[in-house]
FINUFI-519987 format. One record per residue (C-alpha): residue number from 1; residue in three letters; x, y, z. Coordinates in steps of 0.02 Angstrom, whole numbers. Example, Ala and Ser with C-alpha at 12.3 -4.5 7.8 and 13.67 -1.06 7.14 Angstrom:
   bagu   balum       xx       yy       zz
      1     ALA      615     -225      390
      2     SER      684      -53      357
END
This chain:
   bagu   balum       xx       yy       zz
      1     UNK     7494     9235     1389
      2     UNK     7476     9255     1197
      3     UNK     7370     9349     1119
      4     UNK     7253     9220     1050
      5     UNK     7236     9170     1259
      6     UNK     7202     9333     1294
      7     UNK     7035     9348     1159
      8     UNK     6977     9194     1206
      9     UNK     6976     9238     1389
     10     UNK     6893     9405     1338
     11     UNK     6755     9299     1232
     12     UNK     6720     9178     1389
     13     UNK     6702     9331     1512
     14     UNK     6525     9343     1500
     15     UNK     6487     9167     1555
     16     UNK     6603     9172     1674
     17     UNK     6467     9226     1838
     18     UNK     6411     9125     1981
     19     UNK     6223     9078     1891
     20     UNK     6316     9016     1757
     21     UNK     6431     8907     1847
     22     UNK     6301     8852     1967
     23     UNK     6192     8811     1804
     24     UNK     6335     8707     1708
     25     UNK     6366     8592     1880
     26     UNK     6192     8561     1892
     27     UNK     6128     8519     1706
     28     UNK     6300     8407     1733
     29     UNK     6249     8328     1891
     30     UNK     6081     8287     1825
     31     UNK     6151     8191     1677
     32     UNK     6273     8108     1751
     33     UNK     6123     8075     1884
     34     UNK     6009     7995     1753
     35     UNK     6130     7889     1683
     36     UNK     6208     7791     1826
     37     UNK     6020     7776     1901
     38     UNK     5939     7709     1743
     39     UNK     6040     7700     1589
     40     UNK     5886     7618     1486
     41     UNK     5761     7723     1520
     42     UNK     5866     7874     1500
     43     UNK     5926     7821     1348
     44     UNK     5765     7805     1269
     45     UNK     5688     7980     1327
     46     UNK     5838     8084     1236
     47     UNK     5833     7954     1082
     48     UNK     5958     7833     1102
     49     UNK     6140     7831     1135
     50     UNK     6215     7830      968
     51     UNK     6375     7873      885
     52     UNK     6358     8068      886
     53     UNK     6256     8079     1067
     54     UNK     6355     7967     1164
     55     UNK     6519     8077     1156
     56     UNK     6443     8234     1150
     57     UNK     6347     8211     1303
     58     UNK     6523     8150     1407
     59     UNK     6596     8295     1326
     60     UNK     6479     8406     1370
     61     UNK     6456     8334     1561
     62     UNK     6651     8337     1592
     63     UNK     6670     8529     1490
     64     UNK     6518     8579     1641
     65     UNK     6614     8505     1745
     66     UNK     6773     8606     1727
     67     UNK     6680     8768     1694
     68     UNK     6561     8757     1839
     69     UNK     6710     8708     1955
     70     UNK     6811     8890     1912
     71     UNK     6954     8774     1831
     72     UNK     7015     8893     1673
     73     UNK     7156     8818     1557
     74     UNK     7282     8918     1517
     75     UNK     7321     8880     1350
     76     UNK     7171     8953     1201
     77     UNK     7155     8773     1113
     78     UNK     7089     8698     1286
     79     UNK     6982     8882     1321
     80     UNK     6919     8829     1154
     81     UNK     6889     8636     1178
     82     UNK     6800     8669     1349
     83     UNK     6710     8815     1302
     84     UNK     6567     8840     1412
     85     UNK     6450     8891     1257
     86     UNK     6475     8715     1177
     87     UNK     6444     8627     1338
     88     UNK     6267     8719     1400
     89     UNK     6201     8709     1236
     90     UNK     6231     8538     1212
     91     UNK     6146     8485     1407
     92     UNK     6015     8602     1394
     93     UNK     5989     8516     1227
     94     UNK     5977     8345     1329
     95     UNK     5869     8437     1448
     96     UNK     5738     8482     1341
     97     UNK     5739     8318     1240
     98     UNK     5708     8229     1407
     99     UNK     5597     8336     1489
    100     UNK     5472     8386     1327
END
């Protein structure tokens, strides 16, 4: 492993816990949840799927996805790409914008 691996490892190990992973699967579930069961109406309560939300949010669901499932790449640049951090923030974003 290089050295860059290594840091990046070291920078995830926080999230890297049970209530963490068990909280990345289900914001993911939900999402994917509200989208197959009613696209529309999901749609409008988080503001429209537009050209910034749309590929953050399957970003986002598939980075949970990989986190909450104990995958961990290997090499730094995909640590980096599906970084836990980017992927909560961005569904409990969703969360709030569809719940409030």
């Amino acid at each position: 492993m290089s050295n860059l691996t290594e840091q990046v490892a070291k920078l995830h190990a926080p999230m890297d816990k049970a209530l963490f992973r068990a909280l990345s699967l289900i914001l993911g579930f939900y999402h994917v949840a509200m989208v197959m069961w009613d696209p529309e109406q999901y749609s409008a309560s988080i503001g429209g799927f537009d050209a910034l939300i749309s590929p953050l949010m399957i970003w986002a669901i598939c980075s949970s996805m990989i986190f909450g499932l104990s995958f961990k790449p290997r090499n730094w640049y995909w640590q980096v790409l599906f970084s836990p951090y980017f992927s909560l923030m961005i569904l409990i974003y969703l969360t709030l914008i569809r719940v409030l």
